[in-house]
Structures are given as structure tokens and as C-alpha cells.
N, C-alpha and C positions, 0 to 999 in steps of 0.2 A: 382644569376642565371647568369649562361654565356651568353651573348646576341646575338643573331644573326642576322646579316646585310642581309637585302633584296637591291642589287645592281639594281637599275632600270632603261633600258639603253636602249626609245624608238626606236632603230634604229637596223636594218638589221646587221646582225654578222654570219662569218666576215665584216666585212667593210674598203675600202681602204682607209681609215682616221687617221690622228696620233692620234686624241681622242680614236679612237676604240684602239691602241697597247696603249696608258697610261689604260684604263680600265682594258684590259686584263690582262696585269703587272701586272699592281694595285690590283686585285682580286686575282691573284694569290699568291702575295707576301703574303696578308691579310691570306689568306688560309694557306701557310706554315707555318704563326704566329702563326695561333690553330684558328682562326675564322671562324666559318659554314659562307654562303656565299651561297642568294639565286640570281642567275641571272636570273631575268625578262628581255628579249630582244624578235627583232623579228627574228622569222627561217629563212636560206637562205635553198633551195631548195638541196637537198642531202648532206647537213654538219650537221653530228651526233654531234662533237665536234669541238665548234667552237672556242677553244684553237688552238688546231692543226694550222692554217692559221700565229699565233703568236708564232709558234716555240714551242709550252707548250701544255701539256695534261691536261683534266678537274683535278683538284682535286679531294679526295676524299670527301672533308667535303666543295663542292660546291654542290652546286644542282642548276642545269639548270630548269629554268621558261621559254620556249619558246612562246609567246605569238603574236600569228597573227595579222595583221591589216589590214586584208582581212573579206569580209562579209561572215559569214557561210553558209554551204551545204543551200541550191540547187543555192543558191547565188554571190557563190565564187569564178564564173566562170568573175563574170561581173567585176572581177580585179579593183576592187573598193578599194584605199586602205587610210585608216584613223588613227589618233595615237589615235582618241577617241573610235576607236575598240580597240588600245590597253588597255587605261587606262581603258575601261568597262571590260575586261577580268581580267587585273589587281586590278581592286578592286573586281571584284569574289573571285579570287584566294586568295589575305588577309581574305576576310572576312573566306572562306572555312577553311583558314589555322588556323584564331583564332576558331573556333569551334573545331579543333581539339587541340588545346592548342600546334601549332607546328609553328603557325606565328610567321614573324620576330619582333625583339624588335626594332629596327633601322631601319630606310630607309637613303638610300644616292643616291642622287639624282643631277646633273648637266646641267639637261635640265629645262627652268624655269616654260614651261606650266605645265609640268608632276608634278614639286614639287608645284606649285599652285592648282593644282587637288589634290593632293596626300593632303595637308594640311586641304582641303577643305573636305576632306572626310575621313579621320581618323585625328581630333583631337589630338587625344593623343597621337598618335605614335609618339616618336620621331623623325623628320630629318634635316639632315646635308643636308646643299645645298653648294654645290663646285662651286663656278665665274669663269670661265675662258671672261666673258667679259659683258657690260654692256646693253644688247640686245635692249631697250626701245631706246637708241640711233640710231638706224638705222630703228627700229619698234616702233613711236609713242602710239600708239595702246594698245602696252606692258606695258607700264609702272603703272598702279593701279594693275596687277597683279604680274610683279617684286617685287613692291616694298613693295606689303603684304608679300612675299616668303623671302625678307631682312628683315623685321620687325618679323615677327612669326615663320622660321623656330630655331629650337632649337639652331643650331651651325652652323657655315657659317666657308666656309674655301675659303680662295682666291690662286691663284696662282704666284701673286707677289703682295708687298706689294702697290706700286705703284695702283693698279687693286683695292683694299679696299678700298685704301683712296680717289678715283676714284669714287667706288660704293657708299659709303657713301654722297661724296659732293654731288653726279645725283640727290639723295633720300633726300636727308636732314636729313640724320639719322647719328645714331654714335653707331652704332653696333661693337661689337668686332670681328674679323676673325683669325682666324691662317691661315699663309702662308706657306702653304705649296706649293713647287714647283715639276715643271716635277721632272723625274727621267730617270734613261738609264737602259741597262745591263751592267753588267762590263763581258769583255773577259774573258772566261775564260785561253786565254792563248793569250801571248802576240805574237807581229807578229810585225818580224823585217823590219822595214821600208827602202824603199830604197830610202836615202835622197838626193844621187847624182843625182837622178833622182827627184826631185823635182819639175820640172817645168813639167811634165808627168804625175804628180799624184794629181791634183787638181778635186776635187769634190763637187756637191752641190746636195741635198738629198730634195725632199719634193713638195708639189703642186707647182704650174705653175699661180696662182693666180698673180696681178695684185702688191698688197701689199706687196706680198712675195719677190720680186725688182728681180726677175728671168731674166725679159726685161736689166735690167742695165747691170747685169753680160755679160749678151750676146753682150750687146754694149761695155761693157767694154775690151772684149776678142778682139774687134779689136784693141788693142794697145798694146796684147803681143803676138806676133808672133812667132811660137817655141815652147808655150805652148801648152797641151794637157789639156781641162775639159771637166769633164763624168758630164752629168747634167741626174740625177735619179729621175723620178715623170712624173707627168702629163698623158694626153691623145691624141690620135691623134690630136685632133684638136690644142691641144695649144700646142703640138710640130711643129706642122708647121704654125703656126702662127708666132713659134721665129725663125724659119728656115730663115724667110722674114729679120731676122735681123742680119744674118749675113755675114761676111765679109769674102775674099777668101785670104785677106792676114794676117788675123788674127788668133789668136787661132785654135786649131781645136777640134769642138766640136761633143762629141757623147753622143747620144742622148737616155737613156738606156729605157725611156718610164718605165712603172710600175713595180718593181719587189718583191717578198715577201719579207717581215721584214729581215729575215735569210739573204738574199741576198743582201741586204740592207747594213747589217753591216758588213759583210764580204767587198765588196766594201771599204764600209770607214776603217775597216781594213787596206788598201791595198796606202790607200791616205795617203799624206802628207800635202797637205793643204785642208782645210774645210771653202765654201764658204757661210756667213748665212747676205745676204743683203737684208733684210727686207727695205722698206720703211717706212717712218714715218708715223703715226696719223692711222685710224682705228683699226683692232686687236693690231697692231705692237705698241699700246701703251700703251697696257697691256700686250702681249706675255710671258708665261714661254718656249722657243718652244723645242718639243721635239729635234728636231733635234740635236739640241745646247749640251744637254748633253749627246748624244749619238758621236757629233763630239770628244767631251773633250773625252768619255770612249774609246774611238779609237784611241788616242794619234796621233789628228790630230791638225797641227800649224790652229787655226779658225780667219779666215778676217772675222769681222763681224760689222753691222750698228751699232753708236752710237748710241743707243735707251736708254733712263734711266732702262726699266724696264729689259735688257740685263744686266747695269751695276749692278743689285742687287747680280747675280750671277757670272759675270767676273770682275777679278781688270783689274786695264790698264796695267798691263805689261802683263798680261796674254791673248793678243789676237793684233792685229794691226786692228785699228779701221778707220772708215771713214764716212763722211757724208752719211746720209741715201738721197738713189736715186740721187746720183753723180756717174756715171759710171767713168768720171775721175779719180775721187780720189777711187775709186775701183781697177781702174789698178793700179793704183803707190800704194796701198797696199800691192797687187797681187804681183807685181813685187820683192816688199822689201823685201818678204819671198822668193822670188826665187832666187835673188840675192844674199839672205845670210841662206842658208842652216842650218849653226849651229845657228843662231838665232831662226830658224824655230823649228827646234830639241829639243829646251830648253825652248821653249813656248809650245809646246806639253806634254812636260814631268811634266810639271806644269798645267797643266789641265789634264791630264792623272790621277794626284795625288790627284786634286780635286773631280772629279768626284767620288774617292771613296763613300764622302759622297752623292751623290746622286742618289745613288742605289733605286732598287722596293723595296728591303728588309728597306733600311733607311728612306725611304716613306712611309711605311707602318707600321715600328716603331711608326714615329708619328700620322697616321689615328688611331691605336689603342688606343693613347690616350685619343683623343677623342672621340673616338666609344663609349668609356668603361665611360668617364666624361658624357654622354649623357646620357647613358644606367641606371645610376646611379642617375639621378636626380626624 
């Protein structure tokens, strides 16, 4: 029997989240493979199809599960909103579906409470729980119910391997995981860079977080004067919060504030250098970040943090590297790719080259695997 994946993804869609555009991908790619694909999320208010916001139309062999986490009529109004509204509509909805002999054979799941609900209440169904990080570390609380979700669910996928062997030591277990990593789009058509203009075209793509070393950049821009960086993400407030940091003789920075995915990468189309300074220790020590292979798919030269779990997917010739959260050693990065144009050029072209392999479609080759290895036991 051909199995079919119920994707369950307690959070509002669209959503300005790089998790929400890996999902979407993700589910997509899945779908042009030949896999039916049921998405349980919650409705945003007038989005019929919440592909559309990720550049992509619903599939035809998806079927959207919209499921509220608001209290029902006459109730609904007191905007009360809970994920254990959703997961009680969610387990309706299965159980409705095995009564008609049309429920999913698989769940895949990346949120840990939901797949500790989910296990707790359908036994036998298979699921795949996807790490993107160790949650019981910042939430003590978490941890006896993590660490049942690592132990019991069926097939566990991580997002660098680094992230596994991470999860296993927290837990004390020696679970096996495949790694699988983000993925990008690849261009569908290439877009001639203008490398003369190098110091004009430097971009950095993604939230305004603390970790994300968005603050260093900023300090760092006061030491290249002449430069132009488009910093794209964030919200009023943490744009002017970096406002406060900068300098009238440095860089010159604009400030694109939010714009759709489509927009997003048209931008880095348009760059030449691609800035990804992450700071050390929390997420940033797991990270697969999307960013990262969407700068490679855009044949942008990428300054980016030494982080180990970065080097899984970049060699060291292929990026000019620097101490995570040294704004110093950020500019004299910064500078060595603006300084030397055809360096810049020939480090792009090598990740340009990369990135093929880490397409939605080459993502999604491997999720089949073991959709289908699960589906099968």
C-alpha cells in the first residue's frame, strides 16, 4: 500500500518563519515525488492556500487539515488560543479518518510536545520526528517528555549530524538518526552579478535575534566605509534597536524590514557577498540555517561564523570564515572579499555548484526513504 504522510505543523501558515518556508518546500517537493500529503496546521484569516505566501500552489495530491486553536462557537470570540485545541481536533480528525480507512500511515512531526501527544495517543502509527534542536535545554520541564519522543518515536531525522550526537549524549541514548539538512531553491535562471560593484552588494537575510550576531554585523560596518549592506528580516522594533548601533562613518545600511520569500531571493540574486554571523553556543550549535543554502543557490561569495555544524556543509575554501561574535574579524573578512573581486567570484561559483545537491527535490529524495523504510515495518 502507498503510504500517506500526515505533515502536522501546530503553528499559523503562512508564518514569517524560516521553519514555515523549509515545511512548505518540503511538502511540496514530497508531493511532486507522488506522495499524498495531509497538512494539519492552523488557518490564518482570509489564506485559502497557504502555499501561495512561499511562491507555490497547494498540490494536487496534498490535502490541507486546517485546524483552529481557538475555542468553538459561542466561545470563539474570547480569543482564547491553545495547541491542545489543536492536538484535540487533531486526534478527531485521525481517528475520523481511520474509520473511513483514509487516515495517514505516517505522521512527521518537528514540534516535540505535538509528537509526544501524537505517540501517546496513536501507538501504532508510525512517526518520524525531525531535531532541529535540543528544547529540554532551555526548558527543563521538557525533558521526560523529549526524551520518551527520542526513545519511541519510529525514525528520528536530525539536521546536522553534529545536532544527533548532541541529542543522544542530553538523553543518554544511542538512537540512530539520518541527517538530513536544509535545502534551498535553485534559480531557475542564472543572474549576472555585478562583481565591479562588490562592495555595493553585500546582504544579510533572516531574523534580528540576538544569536543570529545581526548586532556584530552592524558594528562591524563601522570599519568599511564605502560599503553598501541591505540587512533583510526583523520588525520595527529590532530595526531600531540596531539603528542605535550605527555609525555615520561607516557602512551604509538599509534596512529592508520583512519581505516575501520571492523577494527575499531575488535580493540575494542581485548580491555579491552573503553575510551569515551567527554567534556561538545556543541554536547556532546545532544550525542547518536556511539562509546558508539559499546564499550558496544564489551564487553569493558567504562570510560566514566558524561554527562546526556550518562546517558539515561548507569546506574552508569555500566561504572566508571568522570568529563567531568578533565584529573585528567580521570586517577584515568583509573587506578580503571586497578587496579581491575574483576571489569573491570563484568562491561563489563553488557553492553555486554545491548547492545543486541540496535542492527541495534532493531533500525530499531522502525523506522518501524513509517515509517508505517506516511505512514498511
Amino acid at each position: 500500500m502507498q503510504p500517506r504522510l500526515l505533515y502536522a505543523f501546530p503553528e499559523p501558515l503562512p508564518l514569517r518563519k524560516a521553519r514555515a518556508v523549509q515545511v512548505m518546500h518540503t511538502i511540496d517537493a514530497l508531493a511532486r515525488a507522488g506522495m499524498g500529503v495531509d497538512l494539519a496546521y492552523v488557518p490564518t484569516a482570509g489564506t485559502a492556500d497557504p502555499f501561495v505566501h512561499y511562491g507555490l500552489h497547494c498540490p494536487e495530491n496534498v490535502r490541507l487539515v486546517p485546524l483552529s486553536r481557538c475555542l468553538p462557537k459561542p466561545l470563539s470570540g474570547l480569543r482564547i488560543h491553545s495547541n491542545r485545541l489543536f492536538l484535540w481536533r487533531l486526534r478527531h480528525w485521525i481517528e475520523n479518518q481511520n474509520k473511513q480507512a483514509g487516515g495517514p500511515t505516517v505522521v512527521f512531526v518537528r514540534h516535540v510536545k505535538l509528537a509526544h501527544a501524537l505517540l501517546d495517543a496513536f501507538p501504532t502509527l508510525p512517526l518520524i520526528y525531525e531535531a532541529h534542536e535540543i528544547f529540554a535545554q532551555t526548558s527543563p520541564r521538557l525533558f521526560p517528555r523529549e526524551k520518551a519522543v527520542i526513545e519511541h518515536a519510529t525514525a528520528l531525522i536530525a539536521i546536522t549530524g553534529r545536532l544527533a550526537e548532541a541529542v543522544n549524549r542530553f538523553f543518554g541514548l544511542q538512537r540512530l538518526f539520518a541527517i538530513v539538512p536544509s535545502a534551498t531553491t535553485l534559480p531557475q535562471v542564472s543572474v549576472a552579478k555585478d562583481w565591479a560593484a562588490i562592495s555595493k552588494r553585500i546582504v544579510y537575510a533572516g531574523n534580528l535575534y540576538d544569536w543570529k550576531g545581526v548586532d556584530d554585523l552592524i558594528i562591524a560596518a563601522r570599519e568599511l566605509p564605502g560599503c553598501h549592506i541591505m540587512i533583510i528580516g526583523g520588525d520595527a522594533i529590532g530595526i531600531a534597536r540596531l539603528r542605535n548601533l550605527l555609525s555615520p562613518t561607516g557602512a551604509n545600511i538599509d534596512f529592508a524590514g520583512h519581505l516575501s520569500h520571492q523577494e527575499v531571493l531575488k535580493h540575494m540574486g542581485n548580491a555579491c557577498i552573503a553575510v551569515l554571523p551567527n554567534r556561538s553556543g545556543s541554536v547556532s550549535e546545532f544550525t542547518s540555517p536556511l539562509k546558508l543554502f539559499e546564499y550558496m543557490a544564489a551564487g553569493c561569495a558567504i562570510v560566514c561564523s566558524d561554527l562546526p555544524a556550518v562546517r558539515e556543509i561548507v569546506e574552508d575554501n569555500e566561504a572566508v570564515w571568522f570568529s563567531p561574535g568578533d565584529p573585528g574579524a567580521l570586517a577584515s573578512a568583509i573587506k578580503s572579499l571586497v578587496d579581491d573581486p575574483e576571489r569573491a567570484r570563484s568562491m561563489a561559483e563553488l557553492t553555486a555548484a554545491k548547492a545543486r545537491s541540496y535542492s527541495w527535490d534532493s531533500r525530499a529524495e531522502r525523506l522518501l526513504e524513509i517515509i517508505h523504510a517506516v511505512s514498511n515495518k
